[in-house]
C-alpha positions in Angstrom: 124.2 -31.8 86.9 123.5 -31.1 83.3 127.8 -31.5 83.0 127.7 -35.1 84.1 125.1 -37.0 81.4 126.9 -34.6 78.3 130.1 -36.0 79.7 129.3 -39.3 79.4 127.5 -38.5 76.4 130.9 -36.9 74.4 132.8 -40.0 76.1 130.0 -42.7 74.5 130.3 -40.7 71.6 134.4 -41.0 71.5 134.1 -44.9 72.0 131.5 -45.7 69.4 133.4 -43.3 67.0 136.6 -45.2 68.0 135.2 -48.8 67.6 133.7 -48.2 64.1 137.0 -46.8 62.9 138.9 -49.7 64.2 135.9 -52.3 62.8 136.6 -50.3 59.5 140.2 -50.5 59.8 140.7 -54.2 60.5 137.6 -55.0 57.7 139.4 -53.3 54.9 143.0 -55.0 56.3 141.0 -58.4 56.1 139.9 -57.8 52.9 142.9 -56.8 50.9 144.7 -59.3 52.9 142.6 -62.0 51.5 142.5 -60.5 47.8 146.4 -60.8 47.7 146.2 -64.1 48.7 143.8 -64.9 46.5 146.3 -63.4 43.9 149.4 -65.4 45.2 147.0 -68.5 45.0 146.0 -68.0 41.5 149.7 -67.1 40.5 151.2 -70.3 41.9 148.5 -72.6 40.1 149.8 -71.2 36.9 152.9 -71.9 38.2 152.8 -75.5 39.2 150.2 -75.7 36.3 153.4 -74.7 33.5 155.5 -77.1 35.7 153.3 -80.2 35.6 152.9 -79.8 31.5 157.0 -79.7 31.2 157.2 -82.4 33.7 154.5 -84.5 31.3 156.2 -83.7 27.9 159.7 -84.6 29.5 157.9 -88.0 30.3 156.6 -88.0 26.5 159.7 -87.7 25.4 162.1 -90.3 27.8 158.9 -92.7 27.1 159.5 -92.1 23.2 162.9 -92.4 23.9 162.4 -96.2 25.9 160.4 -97.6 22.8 163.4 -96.7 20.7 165.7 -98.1 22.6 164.5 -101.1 23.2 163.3 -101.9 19.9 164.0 -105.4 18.7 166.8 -104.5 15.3 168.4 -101.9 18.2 169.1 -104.6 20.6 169.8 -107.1 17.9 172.3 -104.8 16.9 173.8 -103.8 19.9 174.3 -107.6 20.9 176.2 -108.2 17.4 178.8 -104.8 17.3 179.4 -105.0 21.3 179.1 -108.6 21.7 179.6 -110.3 18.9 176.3 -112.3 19.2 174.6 -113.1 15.8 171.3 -114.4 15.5 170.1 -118.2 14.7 168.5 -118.8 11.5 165.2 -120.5 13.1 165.0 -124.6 13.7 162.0 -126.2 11.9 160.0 -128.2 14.8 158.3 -131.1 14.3 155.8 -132.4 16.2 153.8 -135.7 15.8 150.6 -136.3 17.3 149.1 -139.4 17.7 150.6 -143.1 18.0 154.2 -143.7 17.6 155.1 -146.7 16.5 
């Protein structure tokens, strides 16, 4: 009778040997799983961070590139070499106020 309880006893022994080396196993997985995530993470931030500064400095410049294009000699110019347009010389404008008799 003294076969049976060290039986069970080894076999107890076996399983809680076996669960803590699986617990172990899938904790230390978990855990550099997560720190090379973590890695990708931080790695694709810089990423799109270096993308959304080229992205803004392209904008810079087309924006730079709008004012000077539509500046007011540049169209005046445009409109006289393409077009042959030419500009008035201004009107004088008067305006009376008051009674007209």
């Amino acid at each position: 009778m003294t076969l049976k309880p060290e039986k069970n006893k080894s076999i107890s022994d076996f399983l809680f040997f076996f669960g803590f080396v699986t617990i172990s196993v899938v904790v230390f997985i978990s855990m550099v799983t997560l720190k090379n995530e973590c890695i990708f993470l931080r790695n694709e931030i810089y990423h799109l961070e270096n993308i959304r500064a080229t992205h803004l400095n392209r904008m810079k410049v087309l924006s730079g590139n709008v004012k000077n294009l539509s500046r007011q000699d540049r169209i005046e110019e445009i409109a006289s070499v393409n077009f042959q347009l030419h500009i008035p010389s201004p009107e004088s404008l008067i305006v009376y106020i008051g009674d007209a008799e």
